[in-house]
C-alpha positions as CSV (number, residue, x, y, z in Angstrom):
1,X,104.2,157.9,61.2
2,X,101.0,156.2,62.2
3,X,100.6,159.0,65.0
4,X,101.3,162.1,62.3
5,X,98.2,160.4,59.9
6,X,96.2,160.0,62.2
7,X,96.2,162.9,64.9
8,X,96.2,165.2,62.1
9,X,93.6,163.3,59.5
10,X,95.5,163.0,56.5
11,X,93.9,160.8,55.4
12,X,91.5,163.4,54.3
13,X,94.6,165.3,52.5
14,X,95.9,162.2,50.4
15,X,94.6,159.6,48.4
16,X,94.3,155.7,49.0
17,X,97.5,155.3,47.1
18,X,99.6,158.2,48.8
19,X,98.4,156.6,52.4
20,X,99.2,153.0,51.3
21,X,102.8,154.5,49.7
22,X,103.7,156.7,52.9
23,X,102.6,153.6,55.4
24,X,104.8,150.9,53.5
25,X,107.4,153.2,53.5
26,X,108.0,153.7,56.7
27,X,107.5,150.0,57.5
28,X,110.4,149.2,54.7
29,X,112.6,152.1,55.6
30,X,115.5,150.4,58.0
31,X,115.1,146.6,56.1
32,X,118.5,144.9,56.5
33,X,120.0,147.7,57.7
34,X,124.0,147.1,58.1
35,X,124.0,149.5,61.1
36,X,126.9,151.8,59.8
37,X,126.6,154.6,58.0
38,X,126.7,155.4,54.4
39,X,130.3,157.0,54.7
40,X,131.1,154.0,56.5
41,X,130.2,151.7,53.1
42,X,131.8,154.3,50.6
43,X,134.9,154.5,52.7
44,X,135.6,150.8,53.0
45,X,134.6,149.8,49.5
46,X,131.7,147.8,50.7
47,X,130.2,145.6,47.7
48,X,127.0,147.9,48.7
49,X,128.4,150.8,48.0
50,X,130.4,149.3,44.9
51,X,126.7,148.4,43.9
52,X,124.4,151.4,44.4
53,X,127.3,153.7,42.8
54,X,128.1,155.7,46.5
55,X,124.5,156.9,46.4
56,X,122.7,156.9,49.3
57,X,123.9,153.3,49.5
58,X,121.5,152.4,52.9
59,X,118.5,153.7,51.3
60,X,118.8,151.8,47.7
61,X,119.6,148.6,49.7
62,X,116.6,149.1,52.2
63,X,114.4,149.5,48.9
64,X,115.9,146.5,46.6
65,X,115.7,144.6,49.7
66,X,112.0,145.4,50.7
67,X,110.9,144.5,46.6
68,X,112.5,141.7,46.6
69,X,110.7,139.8,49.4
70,X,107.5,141.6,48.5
71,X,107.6,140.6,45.3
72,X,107.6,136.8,46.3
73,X,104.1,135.5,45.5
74,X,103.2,134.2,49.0
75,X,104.4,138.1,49.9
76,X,102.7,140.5,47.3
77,X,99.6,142.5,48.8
78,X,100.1,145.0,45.9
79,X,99.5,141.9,43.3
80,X,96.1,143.3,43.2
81,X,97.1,147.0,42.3
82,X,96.1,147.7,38.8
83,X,99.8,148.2,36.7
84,X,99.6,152.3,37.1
85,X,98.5,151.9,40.4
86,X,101.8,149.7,41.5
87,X,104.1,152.1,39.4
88,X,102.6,154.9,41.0
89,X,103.3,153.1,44.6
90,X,106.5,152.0,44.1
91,X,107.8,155.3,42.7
92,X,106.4,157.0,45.7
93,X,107.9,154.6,48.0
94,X,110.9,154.9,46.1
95,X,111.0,158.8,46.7
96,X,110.0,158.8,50.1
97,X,112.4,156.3,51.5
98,X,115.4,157.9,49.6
99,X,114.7,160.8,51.2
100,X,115.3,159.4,54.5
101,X,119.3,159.8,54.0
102,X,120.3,162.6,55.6
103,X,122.1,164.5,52.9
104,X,118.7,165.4,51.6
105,X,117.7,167.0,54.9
106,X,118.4,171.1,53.8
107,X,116.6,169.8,50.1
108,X,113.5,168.7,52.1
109,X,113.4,171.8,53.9
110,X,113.7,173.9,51.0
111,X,111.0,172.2,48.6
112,X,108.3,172.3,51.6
113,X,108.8,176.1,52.1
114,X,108.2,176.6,48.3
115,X,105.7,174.9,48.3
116,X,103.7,176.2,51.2
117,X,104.3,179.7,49.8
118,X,102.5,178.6,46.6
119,X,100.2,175.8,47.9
120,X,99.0,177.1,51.5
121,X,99.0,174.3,53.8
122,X,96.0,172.1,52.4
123,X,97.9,169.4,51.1
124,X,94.3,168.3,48.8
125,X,95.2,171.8,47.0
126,X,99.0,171.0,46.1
127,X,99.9,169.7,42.5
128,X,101.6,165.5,42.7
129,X,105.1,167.2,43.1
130,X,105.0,169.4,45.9
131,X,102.6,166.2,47.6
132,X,105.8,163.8,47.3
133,X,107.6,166.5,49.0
134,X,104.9,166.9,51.9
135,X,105.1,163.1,52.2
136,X,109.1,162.8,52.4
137,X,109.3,165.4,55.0
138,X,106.6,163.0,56.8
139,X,108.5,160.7,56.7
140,X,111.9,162.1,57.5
141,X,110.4,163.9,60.9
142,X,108.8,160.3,62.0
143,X,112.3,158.9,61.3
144,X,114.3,161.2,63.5
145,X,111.5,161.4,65.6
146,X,112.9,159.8,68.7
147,X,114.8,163.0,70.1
148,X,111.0,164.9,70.2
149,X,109.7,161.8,72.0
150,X,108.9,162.2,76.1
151,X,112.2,162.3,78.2
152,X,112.2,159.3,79.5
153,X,111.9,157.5,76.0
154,X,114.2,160.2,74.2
155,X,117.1,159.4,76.6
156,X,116.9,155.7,76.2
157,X,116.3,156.0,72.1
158,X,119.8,158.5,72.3
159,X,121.5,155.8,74.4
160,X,120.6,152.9,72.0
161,X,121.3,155.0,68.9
162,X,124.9,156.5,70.5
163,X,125.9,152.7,71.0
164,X,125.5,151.8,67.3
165,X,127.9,155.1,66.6
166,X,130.4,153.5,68.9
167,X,129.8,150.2,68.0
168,X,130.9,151.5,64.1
169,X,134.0,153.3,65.7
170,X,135.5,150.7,67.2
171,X,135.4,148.8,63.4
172,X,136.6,152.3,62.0
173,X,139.7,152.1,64.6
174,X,140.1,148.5,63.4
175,X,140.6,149.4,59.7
176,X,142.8,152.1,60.6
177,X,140.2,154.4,59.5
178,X,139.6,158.5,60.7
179,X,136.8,158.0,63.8
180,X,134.2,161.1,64.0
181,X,134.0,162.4,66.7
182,X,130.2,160.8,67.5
183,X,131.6,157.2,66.9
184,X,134.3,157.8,69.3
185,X,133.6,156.4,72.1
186,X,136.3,157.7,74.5
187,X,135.9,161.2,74.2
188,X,132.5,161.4,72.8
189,X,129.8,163.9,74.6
190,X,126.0,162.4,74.3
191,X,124.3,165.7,75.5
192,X,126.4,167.9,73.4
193,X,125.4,166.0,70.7
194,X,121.9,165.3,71.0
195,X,121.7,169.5,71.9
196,X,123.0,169.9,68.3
197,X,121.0,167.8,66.6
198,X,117.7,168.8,68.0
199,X,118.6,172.3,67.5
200,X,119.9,171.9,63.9
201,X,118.1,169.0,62.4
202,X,115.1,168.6,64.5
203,X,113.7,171.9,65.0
204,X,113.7,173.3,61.7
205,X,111.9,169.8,60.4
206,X,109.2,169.9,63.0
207,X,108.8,173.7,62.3
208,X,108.1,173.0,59.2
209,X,105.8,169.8,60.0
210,X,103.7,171.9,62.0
211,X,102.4,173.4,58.8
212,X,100.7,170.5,57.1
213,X,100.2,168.8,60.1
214,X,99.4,170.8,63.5
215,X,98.8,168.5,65.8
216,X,101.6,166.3,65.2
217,X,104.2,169.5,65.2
218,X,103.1,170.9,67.8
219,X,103.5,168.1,70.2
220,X,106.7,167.1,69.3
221,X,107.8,171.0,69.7
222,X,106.1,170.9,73.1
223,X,108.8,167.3,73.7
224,X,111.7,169.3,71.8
225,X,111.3,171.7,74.5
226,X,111.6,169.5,77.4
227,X,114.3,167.7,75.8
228,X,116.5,170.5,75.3
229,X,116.1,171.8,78.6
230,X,117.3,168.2,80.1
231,X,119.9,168.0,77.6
232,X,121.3,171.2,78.1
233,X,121.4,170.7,82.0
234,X,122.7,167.9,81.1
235,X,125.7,169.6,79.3
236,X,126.0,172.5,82.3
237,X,126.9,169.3,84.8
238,X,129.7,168.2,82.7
239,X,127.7,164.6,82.0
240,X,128.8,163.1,78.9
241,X,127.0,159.6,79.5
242,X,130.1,157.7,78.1
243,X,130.0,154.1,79.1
């Protein structure tokens, strides 16, 4: 997140208030994560889910979480925000770090395309709706961002992030409950995999990224491209990096 404002000077895009919302939220974004998925909380009845309705269960519990602690008085930076200015904050943060559940992916995609065919890509020219959108899809590429990181870090981040997947099959097999095939650790296929999701997920978001923000795009396009190469030689050699 830090690298995106900065390499490509938002902060000459977005206000004080945008910059303060989009930092905190991707500090606040993973808080007390469970480490399963939201499909894993809906299908075991977990009091989270029970709680946040089945909707985007992580996300709401990252954000109730996050307020919570901040709003302890020894906690509160925002206690000096005027009281439009912390409304204004906290629904921004609210919206951005919902955003980060994957189900809103193909939405994201779609509201940035609209808007850069009205808007241009000057964010300082686009109305406060189409600037929450810019700022989710910020945040949503920095959160999937480690498969456009260099190699050597994208393998290890797809490694780490493969073991939580098989860490939640193994509970799924204890419940007696259907494993996907990423969280199966016997016959699951790391390359294959990643391949997919750069190509499906990762490409089309940085794509669009490189429109507001050049810089940042572009480089993790340039990674993307590496990656995919090693993945998919990966995949020709029959490696499936299961433990």
């Amino acid at each position: 997140m830090a690298s995106i404002l900065m390499q490509d000077n938002m902060k000459d895009q977005l206000t004080p208030l945008e910059l303060l919302s989009v930092v905190l939220s991707a500090i606040i974004h993973d808080v007390c994560h469970p480490g399963v998925t939201n499909d894993f909380l809906i299908n075991t009845q977990h009091e989270l889910a029970i709680t946040y309705n089945d909707n985007s269960v992580n996300e709401n519990y990252h954000l109730a979480s996050s307020f919570k602690l901040l709003l302890r008085p020894q906690n509160n930076f925002l206690a000096h925000l005027s009281k439009d200015d912390y409304a204004f904050v906290r629904s921004l943060v609210v919206d951005i770090v919902l955003a980060t559940d994957m189900k809103q992916h193909h939405r994201l995609l779609a509201d940035l395309n609209a808007d850069l065919s009205l808007f241009g890509p000057d964010l300082s020219n686009w109305n406060a709706m189409a600037r929450t959108h810019a700022l989710c899809i910020i945040m949503h590429c920095a959160d999937i961002g480690n498969c456009v990181k260099p190699n050597p870090l994208s393998m290890e981040w797809a490694k780490r992030v493969n073991e939580e997947f098989w860490e939640q099959g193994e509970k799924e097999r204890s419940l007696g409950l259907p494993l996907s095939p990423l969280n199966n650790r016997k016959s699951a296929n790391v390359p294959r995999s990643q391949k997919v999701f750069l190509d499906l997920f990762a490409k089309p978001c940085y794509e669009a990224l490189s429109r507001i923000a050049p810089v940042s795009g572009q480089a993790a396009m340039s990674h993307f491209s590496v990656n995919m190469q090693r993945w998919e030689e990966l995949v020709k050699q029959g490696v499936t990096m299961r433990p």
